[in-house]
PDB file with SEQRES, HELIX, SHEET and CRYST1 records, atoms N, CA, C and O in Angstrom:
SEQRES   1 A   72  UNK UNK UNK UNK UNK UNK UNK UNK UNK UNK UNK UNK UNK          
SEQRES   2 A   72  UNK UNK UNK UNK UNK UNK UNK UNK UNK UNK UNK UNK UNK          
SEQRES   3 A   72  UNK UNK UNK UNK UNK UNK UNK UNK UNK UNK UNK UNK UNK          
SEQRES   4 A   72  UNK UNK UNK UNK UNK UNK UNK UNK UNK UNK UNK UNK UNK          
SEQRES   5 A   72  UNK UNK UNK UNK UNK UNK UNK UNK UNK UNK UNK UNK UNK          
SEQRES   6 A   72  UNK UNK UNK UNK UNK UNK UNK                                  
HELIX    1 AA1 UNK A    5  UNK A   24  1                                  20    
HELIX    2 AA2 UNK A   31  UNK A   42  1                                  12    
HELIX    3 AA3 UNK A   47  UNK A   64  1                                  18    
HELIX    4 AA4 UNK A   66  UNK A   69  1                                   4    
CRYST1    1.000    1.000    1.000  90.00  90.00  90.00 P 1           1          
ATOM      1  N   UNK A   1     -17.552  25.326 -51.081  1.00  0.00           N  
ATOM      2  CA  UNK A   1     -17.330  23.908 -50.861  1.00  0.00           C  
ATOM      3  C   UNK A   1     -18.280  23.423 -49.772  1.00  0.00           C  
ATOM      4  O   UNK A   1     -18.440  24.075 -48.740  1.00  0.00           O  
ATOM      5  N   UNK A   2     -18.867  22.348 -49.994  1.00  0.00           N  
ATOM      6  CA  UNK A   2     -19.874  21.917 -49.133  1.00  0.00           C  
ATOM      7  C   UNK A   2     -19.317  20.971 -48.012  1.00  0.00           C  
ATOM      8  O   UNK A   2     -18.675  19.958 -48.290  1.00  0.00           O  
ATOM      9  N   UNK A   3     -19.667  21.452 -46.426  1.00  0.00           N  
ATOM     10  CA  UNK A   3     -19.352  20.812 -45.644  1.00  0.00           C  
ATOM     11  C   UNK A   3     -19.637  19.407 -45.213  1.00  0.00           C  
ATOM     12  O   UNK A   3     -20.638  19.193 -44.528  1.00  0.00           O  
ATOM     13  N   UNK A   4     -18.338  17.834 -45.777  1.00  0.00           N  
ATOM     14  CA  UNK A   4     -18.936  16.552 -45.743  1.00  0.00           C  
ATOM     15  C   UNK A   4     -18.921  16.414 -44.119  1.00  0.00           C  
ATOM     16  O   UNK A   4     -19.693  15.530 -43.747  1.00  0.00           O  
ATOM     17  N   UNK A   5     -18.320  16.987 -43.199  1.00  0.00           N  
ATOM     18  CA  UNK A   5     -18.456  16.251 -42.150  1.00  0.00           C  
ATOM     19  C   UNK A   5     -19.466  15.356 -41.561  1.00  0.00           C  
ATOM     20  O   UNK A   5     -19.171  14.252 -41.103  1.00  0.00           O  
ATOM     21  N   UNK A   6     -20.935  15.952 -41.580  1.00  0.00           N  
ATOM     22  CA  UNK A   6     -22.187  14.782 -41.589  1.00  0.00           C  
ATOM     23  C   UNK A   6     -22.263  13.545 -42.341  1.00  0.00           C  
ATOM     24  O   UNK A   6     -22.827  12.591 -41.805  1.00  0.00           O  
ATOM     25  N   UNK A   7     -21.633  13.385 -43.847  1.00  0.00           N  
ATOM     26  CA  UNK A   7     -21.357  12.124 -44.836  1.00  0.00           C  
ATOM     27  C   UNK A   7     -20.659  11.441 -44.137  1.00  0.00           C  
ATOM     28  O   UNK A   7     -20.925  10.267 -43.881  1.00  0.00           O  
ATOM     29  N   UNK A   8     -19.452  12.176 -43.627  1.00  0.00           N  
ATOM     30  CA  UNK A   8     -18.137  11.740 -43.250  1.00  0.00           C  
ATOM     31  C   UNK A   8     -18.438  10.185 -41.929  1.00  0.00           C  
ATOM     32  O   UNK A   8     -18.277   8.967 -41.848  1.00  0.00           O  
ATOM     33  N   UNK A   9     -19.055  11.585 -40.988  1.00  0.00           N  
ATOM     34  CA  UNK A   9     -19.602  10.831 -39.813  1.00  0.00           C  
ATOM     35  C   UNK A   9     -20.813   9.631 -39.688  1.00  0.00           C  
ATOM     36  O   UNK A   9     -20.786   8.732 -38.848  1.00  0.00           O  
ATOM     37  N   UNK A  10     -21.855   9.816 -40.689  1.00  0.00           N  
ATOM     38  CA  UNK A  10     -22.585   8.651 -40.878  1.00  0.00           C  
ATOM     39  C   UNK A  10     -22.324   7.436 -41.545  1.00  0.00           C  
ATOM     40  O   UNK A  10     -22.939   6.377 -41.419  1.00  0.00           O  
ATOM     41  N   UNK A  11     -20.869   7.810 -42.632  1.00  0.00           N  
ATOM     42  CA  UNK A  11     -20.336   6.230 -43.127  1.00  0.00           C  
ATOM     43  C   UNK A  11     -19.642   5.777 -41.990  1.00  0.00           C  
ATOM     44  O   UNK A  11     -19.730   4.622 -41.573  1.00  0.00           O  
ATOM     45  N   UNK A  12     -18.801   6.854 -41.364  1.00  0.00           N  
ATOM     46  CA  UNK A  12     -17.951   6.214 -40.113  1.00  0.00           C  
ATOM     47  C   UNK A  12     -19.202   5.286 -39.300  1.00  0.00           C  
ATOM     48  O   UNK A  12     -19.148   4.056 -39.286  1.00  0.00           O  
ATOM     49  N   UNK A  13     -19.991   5.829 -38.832  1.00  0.00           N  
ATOM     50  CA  UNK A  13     -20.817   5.374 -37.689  1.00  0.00           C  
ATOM     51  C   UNK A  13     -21.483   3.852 -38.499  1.00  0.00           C  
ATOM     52  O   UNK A  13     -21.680   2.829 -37.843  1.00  0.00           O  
ATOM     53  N   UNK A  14     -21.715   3.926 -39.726  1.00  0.00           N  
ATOM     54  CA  UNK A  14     -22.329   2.397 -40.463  1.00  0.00           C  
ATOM     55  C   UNK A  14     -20.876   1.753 -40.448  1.00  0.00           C  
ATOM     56  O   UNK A  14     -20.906   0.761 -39.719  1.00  0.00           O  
ATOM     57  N   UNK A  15     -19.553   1.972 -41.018  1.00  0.00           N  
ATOM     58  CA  UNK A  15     -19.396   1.032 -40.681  1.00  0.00           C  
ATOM     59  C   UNK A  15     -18.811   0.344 -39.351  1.00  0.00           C  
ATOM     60  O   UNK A  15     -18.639  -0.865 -39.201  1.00  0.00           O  
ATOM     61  N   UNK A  16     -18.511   1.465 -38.315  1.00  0.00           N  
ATOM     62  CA  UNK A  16     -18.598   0.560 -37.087  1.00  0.00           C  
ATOM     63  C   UNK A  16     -20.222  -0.162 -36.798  1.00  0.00           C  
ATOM     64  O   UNK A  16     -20.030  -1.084 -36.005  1.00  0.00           O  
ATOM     65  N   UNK A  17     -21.229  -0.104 -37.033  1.00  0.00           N  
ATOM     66  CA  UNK A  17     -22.348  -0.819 -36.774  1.00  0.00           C  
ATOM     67  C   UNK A  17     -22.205  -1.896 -37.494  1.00  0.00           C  
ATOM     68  O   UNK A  17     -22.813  -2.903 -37.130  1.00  0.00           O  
ATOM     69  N   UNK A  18     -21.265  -1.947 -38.834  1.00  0.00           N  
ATOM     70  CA  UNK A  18     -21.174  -3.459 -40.062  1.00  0.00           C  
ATOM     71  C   UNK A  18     -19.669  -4.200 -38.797  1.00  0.00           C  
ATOM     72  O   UNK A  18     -19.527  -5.422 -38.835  1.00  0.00           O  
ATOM     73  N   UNK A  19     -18.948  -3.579 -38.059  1.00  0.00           N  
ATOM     74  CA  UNK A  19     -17.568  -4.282 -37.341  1.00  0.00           C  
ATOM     75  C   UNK A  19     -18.701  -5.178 -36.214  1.00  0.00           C  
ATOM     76  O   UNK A  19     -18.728  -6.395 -36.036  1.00  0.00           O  
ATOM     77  N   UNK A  20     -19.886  -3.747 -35.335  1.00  0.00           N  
ATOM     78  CA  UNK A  20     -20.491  -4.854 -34.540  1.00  0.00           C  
ATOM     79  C   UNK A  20     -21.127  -6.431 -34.862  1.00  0.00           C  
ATOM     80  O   UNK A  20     -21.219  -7.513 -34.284  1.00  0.00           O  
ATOM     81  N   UNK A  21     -21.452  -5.887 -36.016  1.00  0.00           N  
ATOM     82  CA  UNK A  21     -22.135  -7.092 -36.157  1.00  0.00           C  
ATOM     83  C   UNK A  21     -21.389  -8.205 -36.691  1.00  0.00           C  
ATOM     84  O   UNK A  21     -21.790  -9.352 -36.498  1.00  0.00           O  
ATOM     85  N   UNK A  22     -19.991  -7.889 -37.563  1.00  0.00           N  
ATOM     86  CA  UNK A  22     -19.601  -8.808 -37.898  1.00  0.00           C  
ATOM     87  C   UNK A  22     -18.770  -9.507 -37.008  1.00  0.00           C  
ATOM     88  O   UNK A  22     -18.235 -10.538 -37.416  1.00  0.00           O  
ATOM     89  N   UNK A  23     -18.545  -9.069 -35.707  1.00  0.00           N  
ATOM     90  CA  UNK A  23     -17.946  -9.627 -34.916  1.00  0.00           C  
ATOM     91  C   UNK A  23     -19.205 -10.921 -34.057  1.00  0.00           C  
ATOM     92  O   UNK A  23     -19.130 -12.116 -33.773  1.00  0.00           O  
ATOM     93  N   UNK A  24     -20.465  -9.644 -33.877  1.00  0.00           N  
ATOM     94  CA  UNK A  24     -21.612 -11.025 -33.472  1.00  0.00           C  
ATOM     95  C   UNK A  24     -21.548 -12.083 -33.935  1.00  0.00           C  
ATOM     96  O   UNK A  24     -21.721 -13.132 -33.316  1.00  0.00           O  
ATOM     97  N   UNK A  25     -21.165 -11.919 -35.657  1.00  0.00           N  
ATOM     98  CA  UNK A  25     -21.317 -13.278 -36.606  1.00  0.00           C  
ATOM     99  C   UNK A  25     -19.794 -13.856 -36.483  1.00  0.00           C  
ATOM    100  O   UNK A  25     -19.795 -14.965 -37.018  1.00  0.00           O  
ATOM    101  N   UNK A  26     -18.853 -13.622 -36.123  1.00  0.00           N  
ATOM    102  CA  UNK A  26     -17.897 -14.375 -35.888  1.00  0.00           C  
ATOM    103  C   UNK A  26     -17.389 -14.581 -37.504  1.00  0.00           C  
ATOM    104  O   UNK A  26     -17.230 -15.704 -37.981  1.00  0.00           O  
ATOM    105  N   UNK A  27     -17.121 -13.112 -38.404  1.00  0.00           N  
ATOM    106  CA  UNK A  27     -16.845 -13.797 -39.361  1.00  0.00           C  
ATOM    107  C   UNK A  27     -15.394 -13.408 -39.688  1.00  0.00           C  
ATOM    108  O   UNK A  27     -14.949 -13.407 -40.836  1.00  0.00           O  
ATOM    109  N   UNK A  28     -14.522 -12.997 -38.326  1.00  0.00           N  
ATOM    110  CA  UNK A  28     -13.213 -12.753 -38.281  1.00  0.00           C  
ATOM    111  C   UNK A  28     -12.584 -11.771 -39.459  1.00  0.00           C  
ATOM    112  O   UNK A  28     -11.382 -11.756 -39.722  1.00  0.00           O  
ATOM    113  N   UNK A  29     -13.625 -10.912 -40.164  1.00  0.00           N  
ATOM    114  CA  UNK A  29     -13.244  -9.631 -40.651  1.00  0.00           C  
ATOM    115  C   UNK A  29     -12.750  -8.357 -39.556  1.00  0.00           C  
ATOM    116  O   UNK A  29     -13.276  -7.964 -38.515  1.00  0.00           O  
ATOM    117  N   UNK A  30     -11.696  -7.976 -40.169  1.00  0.00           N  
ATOM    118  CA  UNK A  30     -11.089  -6.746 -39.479  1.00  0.00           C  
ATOM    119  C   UNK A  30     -11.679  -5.453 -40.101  1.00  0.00           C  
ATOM    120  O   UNK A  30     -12.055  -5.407 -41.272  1.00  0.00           O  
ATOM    121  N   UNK A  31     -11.732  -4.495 -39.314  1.00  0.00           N  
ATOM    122  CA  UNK A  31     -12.090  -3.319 -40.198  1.00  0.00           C  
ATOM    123  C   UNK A  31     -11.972  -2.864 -41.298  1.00  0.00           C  
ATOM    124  O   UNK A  31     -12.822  -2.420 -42.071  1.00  0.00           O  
ATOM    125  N   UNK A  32     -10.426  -3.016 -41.424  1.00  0.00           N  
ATOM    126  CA  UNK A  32     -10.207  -2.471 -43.052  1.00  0.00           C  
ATOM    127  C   UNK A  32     -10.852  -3.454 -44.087  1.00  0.00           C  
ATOM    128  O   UNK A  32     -11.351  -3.081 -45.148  1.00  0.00           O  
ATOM    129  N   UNK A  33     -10.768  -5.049 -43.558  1.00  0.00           N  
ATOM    130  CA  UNK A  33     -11.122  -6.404 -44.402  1.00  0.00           C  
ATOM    131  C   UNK A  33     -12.792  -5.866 -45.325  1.00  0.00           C  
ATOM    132  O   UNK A  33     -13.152  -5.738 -46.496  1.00  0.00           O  
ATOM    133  N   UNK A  34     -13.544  -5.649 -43.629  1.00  0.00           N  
ATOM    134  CA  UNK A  34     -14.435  -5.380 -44.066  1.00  0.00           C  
ATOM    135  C   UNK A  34     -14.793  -3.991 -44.672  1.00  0.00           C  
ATOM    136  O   UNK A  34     -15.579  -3.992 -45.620  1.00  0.00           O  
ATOM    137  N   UNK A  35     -14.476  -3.232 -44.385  1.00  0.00           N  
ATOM    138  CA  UNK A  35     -14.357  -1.751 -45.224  1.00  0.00           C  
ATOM    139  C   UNK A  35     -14.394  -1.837 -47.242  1.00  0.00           C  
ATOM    140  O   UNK A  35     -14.938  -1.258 -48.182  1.00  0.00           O  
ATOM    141  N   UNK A  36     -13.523  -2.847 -47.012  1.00  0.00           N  
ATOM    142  CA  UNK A  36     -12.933  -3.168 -48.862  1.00  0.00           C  
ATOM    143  C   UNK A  36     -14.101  -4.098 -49.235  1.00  0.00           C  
ATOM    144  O   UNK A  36     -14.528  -4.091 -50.390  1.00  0.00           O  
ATOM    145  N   UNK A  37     -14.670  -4.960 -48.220  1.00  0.00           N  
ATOM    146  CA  UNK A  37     -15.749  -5.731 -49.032  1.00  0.00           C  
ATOM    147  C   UNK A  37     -16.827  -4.731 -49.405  1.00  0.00           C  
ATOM    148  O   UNK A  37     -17.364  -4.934 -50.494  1.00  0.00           O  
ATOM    149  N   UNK A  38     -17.369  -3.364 -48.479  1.00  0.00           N  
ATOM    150  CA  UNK A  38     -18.323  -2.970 -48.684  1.00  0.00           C  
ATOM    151  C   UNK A  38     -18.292  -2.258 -49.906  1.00  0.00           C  
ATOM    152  O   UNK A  38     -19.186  -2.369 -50.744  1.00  0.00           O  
ATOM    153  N   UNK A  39     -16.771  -1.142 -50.116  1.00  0.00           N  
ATOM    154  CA  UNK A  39     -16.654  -1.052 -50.700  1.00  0.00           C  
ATOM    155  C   UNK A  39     -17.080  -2.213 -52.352  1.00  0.00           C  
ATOM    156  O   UNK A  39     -17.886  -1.830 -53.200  1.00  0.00           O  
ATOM    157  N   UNK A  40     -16.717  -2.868 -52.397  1.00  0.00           N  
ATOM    158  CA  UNK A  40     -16.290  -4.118 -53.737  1.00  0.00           C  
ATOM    159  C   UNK A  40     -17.977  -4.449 -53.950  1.00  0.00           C  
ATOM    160  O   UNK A  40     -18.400  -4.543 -55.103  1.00  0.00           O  
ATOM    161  N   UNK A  41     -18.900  -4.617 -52.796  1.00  0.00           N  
ATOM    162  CA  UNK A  41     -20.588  -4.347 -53.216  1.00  0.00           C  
ATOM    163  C   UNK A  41     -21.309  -3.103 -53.264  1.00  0.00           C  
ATOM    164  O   UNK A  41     -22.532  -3.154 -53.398  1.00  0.00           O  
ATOM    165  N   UNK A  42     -20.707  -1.958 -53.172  1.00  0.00           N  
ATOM    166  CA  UNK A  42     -21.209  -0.414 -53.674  1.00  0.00           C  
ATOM    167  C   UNK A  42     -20.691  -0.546 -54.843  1.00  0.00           C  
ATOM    168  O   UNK A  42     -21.032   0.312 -55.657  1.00  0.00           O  
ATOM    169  N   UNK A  43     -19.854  -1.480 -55.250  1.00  0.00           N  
ATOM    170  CA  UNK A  43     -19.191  -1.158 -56.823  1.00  0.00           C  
ATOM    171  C   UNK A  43     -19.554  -2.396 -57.711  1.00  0.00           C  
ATOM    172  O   UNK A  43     -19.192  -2.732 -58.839  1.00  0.00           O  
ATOM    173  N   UNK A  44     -20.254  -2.856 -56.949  1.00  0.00           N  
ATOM    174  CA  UNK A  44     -21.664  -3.646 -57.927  1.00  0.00           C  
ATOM    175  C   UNK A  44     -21.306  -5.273 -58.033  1.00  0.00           C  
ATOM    176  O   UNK A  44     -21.964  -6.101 -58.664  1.00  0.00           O  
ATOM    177  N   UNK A  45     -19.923  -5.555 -57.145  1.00  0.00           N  
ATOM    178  CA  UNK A  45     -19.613  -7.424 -56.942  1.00  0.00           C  
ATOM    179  C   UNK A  45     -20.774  -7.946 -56.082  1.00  0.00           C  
ATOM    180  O   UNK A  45     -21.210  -7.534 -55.007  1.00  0.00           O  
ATOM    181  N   UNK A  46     -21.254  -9.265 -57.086  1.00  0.00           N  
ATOM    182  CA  UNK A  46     -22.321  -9.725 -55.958  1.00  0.00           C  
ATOM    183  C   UNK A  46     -21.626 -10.001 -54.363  1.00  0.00           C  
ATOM    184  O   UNK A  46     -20.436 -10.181 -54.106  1.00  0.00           O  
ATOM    185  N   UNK A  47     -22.690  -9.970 -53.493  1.00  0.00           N  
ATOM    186  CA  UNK A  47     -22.042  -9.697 -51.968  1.00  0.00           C  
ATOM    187  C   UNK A  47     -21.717 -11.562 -52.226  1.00  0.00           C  
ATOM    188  O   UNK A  47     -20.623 -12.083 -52.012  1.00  0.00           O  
ATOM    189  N   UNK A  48     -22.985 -12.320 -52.732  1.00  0.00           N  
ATOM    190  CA  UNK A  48     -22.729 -13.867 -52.539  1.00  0.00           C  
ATOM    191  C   UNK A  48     -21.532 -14.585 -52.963  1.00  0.00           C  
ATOM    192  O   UNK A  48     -21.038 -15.560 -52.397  1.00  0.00           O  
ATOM    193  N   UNK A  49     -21.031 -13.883 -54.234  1.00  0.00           N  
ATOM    194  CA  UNK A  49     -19.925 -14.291 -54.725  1.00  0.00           C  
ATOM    195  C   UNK A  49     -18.786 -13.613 -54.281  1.00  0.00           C  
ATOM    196  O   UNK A  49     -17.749 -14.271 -54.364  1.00  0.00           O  
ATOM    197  N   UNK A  50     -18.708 -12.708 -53.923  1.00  0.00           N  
ATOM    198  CA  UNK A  50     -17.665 -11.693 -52.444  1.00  0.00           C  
ATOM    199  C   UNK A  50     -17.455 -12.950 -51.524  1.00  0.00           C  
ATOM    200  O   UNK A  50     -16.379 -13.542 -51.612  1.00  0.00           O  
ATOM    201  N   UNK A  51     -18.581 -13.470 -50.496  1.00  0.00           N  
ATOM    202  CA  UNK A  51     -18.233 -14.450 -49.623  1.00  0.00           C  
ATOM    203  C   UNK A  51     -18.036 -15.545 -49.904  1.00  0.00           C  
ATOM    204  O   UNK A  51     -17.780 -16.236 -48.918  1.00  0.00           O  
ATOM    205  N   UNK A  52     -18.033 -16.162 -51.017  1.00  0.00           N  
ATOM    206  CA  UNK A  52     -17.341 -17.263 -51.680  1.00  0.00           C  
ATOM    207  C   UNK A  52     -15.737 -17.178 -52.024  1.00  0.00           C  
ATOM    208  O   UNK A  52     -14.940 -18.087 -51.791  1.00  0.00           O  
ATOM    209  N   UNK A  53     -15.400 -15.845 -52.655  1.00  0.00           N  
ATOM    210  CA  UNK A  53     -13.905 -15.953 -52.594  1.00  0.00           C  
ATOM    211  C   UNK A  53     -13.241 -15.286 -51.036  1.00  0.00           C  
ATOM    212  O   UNK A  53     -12.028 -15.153 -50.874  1.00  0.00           O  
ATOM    213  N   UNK A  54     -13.756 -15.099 -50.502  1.00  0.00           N  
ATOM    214  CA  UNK A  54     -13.801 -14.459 -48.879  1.00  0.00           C  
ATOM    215  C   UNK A  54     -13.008 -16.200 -48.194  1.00  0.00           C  
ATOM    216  O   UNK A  54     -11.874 -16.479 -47.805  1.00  0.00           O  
ATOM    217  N   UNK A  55     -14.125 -16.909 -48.314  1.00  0.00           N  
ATOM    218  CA  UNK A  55     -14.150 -18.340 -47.805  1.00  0.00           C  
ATOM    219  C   UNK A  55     -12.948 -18.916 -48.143  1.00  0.00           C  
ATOM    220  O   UNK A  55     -12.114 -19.098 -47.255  1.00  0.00           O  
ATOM    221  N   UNK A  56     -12.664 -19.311 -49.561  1.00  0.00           N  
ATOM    222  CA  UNK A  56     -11.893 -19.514 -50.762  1.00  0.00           C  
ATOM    223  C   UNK A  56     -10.573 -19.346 -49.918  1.00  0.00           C  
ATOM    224  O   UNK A  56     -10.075 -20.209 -49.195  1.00  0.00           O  
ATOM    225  N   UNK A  57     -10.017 -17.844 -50.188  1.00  0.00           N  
ATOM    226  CA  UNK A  57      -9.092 -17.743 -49.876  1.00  0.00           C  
ATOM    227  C   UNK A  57      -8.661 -18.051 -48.197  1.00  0.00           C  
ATOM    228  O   UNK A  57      -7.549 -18.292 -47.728  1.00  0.00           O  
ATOM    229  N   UNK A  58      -9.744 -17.960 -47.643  1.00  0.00           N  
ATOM    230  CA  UNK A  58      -9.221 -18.644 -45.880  1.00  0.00           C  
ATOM    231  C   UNK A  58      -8.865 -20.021 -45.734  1.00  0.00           C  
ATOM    232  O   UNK A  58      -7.967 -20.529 -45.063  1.00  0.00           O  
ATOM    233  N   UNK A  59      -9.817 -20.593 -46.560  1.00  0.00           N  
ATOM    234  CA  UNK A  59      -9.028 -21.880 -46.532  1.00  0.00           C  
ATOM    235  C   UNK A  59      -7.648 -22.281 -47.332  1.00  0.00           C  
ATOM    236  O   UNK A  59      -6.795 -23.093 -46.975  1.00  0.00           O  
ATOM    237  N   UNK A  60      -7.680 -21.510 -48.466  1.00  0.00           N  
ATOM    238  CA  UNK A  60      -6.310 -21.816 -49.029  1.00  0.00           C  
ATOM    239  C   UNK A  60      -5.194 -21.342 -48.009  1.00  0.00           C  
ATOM    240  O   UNK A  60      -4.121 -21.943 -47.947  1.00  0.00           O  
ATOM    241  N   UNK A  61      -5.438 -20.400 -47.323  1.00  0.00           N  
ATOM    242  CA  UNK A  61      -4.598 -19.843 -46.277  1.00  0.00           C  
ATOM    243  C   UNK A  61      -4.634 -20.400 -45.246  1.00  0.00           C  
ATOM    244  O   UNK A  61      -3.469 -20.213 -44.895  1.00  0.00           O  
ATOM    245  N   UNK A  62      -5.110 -20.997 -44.407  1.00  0.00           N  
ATOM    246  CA  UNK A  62      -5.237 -22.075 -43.515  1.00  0.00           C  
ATOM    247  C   UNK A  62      -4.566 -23.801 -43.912  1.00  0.00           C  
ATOM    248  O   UNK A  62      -4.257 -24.504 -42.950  1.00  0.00           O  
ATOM    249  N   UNK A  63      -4.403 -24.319 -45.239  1.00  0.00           N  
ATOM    250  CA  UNK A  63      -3.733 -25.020 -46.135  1.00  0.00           C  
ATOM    251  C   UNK A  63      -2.202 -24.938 -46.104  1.00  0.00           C  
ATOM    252  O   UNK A  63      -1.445 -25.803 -45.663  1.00  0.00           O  
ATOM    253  N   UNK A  64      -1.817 -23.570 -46.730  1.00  0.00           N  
ATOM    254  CA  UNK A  64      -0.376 -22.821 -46.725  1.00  0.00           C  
ATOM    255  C   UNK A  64       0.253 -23.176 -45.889  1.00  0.00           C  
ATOM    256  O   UNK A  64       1.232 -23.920 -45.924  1.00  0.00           O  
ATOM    257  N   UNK A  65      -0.704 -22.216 -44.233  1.00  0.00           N  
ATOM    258  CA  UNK A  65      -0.373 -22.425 -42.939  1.00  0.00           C  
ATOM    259  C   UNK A  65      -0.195 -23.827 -42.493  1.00  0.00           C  
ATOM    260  O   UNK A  65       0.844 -24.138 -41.912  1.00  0.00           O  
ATOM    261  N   UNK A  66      -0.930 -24.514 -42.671  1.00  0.00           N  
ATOM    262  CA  UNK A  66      -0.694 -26.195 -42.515  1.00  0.00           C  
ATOM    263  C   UNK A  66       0.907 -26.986 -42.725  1.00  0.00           C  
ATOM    264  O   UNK A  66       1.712 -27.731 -42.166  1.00  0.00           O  
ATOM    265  N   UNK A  67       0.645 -26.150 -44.039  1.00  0.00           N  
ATOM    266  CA  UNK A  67       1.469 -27.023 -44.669  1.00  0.00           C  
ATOM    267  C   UNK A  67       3.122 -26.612 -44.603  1.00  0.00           C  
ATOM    268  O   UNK A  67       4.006 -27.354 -45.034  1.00  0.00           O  
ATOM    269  N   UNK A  68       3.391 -25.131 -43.907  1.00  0.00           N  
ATOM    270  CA  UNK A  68       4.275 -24.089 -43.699  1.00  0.00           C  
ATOM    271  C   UNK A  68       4.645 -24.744 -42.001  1.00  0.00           C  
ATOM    272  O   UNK A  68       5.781 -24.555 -41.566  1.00  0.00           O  
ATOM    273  N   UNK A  69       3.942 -25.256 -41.413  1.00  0.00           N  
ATOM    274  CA  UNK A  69       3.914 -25.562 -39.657  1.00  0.00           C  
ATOM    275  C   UNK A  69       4.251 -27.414 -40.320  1.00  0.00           C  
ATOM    276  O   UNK A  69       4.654 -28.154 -39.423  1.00  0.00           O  
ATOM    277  N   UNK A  70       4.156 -27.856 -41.237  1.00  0.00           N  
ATOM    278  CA  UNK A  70       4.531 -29.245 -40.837  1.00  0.00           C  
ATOM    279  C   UNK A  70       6.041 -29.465 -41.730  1.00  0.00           C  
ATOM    280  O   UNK A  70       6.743 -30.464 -41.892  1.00  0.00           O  
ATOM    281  N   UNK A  71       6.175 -27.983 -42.230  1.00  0.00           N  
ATOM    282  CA  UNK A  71       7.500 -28.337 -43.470  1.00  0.00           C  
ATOM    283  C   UNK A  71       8.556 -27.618 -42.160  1.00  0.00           C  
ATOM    284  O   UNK A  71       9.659 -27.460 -42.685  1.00  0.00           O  
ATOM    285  N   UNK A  72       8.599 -27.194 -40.844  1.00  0.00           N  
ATOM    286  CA  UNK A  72       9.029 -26.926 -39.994  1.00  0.00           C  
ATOM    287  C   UNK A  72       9.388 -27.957 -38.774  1.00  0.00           C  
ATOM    288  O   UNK A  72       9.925 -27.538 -37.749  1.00  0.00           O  
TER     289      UNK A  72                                                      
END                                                                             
């Protein structure tokens, strides 16, 4: 059996370098958030249309929330 620990450790290490940066960009992905997107473009979803329903659903969720804080 071939030892992954080096695989293991260089996806770990990319994607904390994809958390730095997405925090530079302020695009309020969490680790796992972003983990599943990278995943969803290694598995061949355009990344452009990824951040369109990314968007999509924040605002419908920000809406909900709206509308959940004024039915209170």
């Amino acid at each position: 059996m071939a030892d992954n620990r080096p695989r293991v450790t260089s996806a770990r290490e990319a994607i904390e370098a994809l958390v730095e940066i997405s925090k530079l960009l302020n695009t309020g992905l969490d680790t796992e958030s972003l983990a599943v997107c990278v995943k969803l473009c290694e598995a061949g979803v355009n990344p452009e249309a990824l951040a369109s329903v990314v968007q999509e659903l924040r605002r419908e969720a920000g809406a909900l929330q709206a509308q959940d804080s004024v039915e209170r």
